[in-house]
Structures are given as structure tokens and as C-alpha cells.
N, C-alpha and C positions, 0 to 999 in steps of 0.2 A: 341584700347585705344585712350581717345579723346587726343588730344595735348592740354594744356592752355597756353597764352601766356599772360606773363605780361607787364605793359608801363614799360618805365625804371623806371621812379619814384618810380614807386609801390615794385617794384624788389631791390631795391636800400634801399626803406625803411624795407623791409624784410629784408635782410641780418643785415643792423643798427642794427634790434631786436634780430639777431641770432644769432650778436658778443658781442653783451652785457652779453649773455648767458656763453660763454667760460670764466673759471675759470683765475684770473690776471695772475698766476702763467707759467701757459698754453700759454697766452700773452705776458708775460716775455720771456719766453724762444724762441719762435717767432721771439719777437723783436730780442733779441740777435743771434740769427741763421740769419736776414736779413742783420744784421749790418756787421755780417764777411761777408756772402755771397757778398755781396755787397764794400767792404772795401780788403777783402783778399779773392779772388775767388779760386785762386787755393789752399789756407789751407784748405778751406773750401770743397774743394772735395778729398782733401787727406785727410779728417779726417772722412771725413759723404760720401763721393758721394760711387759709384759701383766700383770705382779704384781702394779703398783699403781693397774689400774682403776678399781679398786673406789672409793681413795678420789680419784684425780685426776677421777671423774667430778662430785664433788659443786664442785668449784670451778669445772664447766665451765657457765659461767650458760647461754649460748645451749641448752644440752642441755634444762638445768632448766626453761627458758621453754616450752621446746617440748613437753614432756613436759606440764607443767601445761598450756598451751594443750590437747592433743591429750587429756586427762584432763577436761578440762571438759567439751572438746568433746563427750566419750560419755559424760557426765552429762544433759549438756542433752538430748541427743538420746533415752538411753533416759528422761528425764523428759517428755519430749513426746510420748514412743509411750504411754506410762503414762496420762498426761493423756489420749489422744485415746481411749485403748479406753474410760476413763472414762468421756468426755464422748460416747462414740458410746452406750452402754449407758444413758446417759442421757437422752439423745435418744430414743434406740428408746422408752423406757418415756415419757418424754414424749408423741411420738406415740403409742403402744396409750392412752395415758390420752383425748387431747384427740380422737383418731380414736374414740372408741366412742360410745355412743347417751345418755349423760348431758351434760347439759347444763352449760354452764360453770361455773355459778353453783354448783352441787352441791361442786366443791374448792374453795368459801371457806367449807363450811358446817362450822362446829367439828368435829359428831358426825360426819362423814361421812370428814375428815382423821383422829378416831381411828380410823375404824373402818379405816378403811386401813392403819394404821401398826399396828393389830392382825394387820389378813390379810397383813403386808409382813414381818411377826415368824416365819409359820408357815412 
């Protein structure tokens, strides 16, 4: 990529053209941001600088929502992986129960349910 370099003039006279461009509004607010800056340095960084993330972050609701959204969201999610190995291990033992060579009617028989919840103990 070539480099172009401009004289100062020229560079000087470009930018002139490409503050005229910025809305008064835009300039206003500028101005009054140099004036604190300038006039109250340290208000000016405890109100706008990186100092007071910390606490501008809690009044920034959209931040909050999103944060909570996205905190649910990997609640729900590791709660449904939790639930599915659950209900997969549950399953499995389901089938080994209803796949083996006793017959149905044997798991509604009292003694047969302790005897199980004995050998399900060891």
C-alpha cells in the first residue's frame, strides 16, 4: 500500500473541511466535555474516565438484562444436561429391568420391590 503524505497546509485545510462537517450539537457537547476536562480534571474522570466502571456499570440496565438473560441461559442449559444424564441412566436401568427374563407382574409384587431396594443399597 503506497503511503501519501500531505504538506501541513494541505492537511490543515482538510481537517477545516471535515469540522465543518460535524453536527453544532456534536460540537457543543465537545466543547463542554473540554471545558470540565480542562477546568475540573478529576470530576471529569470520575464521571466519564475507566475509574468509575465499576459503579456506572450497575445503572446500565440493558448491560444487566443481558447479563441476567445470558446467566439463565447457562442455568437452564447445564440443568437440562443434568436432567438428561439423569433420565438417560434411568432409562438404561429401565430397560436392563423390563429387557430380562422376569415377568411383568414380578415389579408390582411387594417382597420382590424390597428385595430390590435391598440389592439397589449394596
Amino acid at each position: 500500500m503506497k503511503k501519501i503524505t500531505l504538506p501541513p497546509e494541505s492537511l490543515a485545510r482538510h481537517l477545516d473541511i471535515l469540522v465543518r462537517r460535524i453536527p453544532a450539537r456534536a460540537v457543543s457537547r465537545l466543547e463542554h466535555r473540554r471545558k470540565q476536562a480542562i477546568y475540573h480534571p478529576e470530576a471529569a474522570m470520575r464521571q466519564h474516565g475507566s475509574l468509575s466502571l465499576g459503579r456506572r456499570w450497575l445503572h446500565q440496565h440493558r448491560i444487566m438484562a443481558g447479563s441476567l438473560l445470558l446467566a439463565l441461559l447457562l442455568g437452564g442449559l447445564g440443568a437440562y444436561h443434568w436432567n438428561g444424564d439423569r433420565q438417560r441412566t434411568i432409562g438404561e436401568v429401565d430397560a436392563a429391568l423390563l429387557g430380562g427374563e422376569l415377568p411383568p407382574g414380578a415389579f408390582t409384587n411387594p417382597q420382590f420391590v424390597q428385595w430390590l431396594q435391598e440389592h439397589a443399597q449394596q
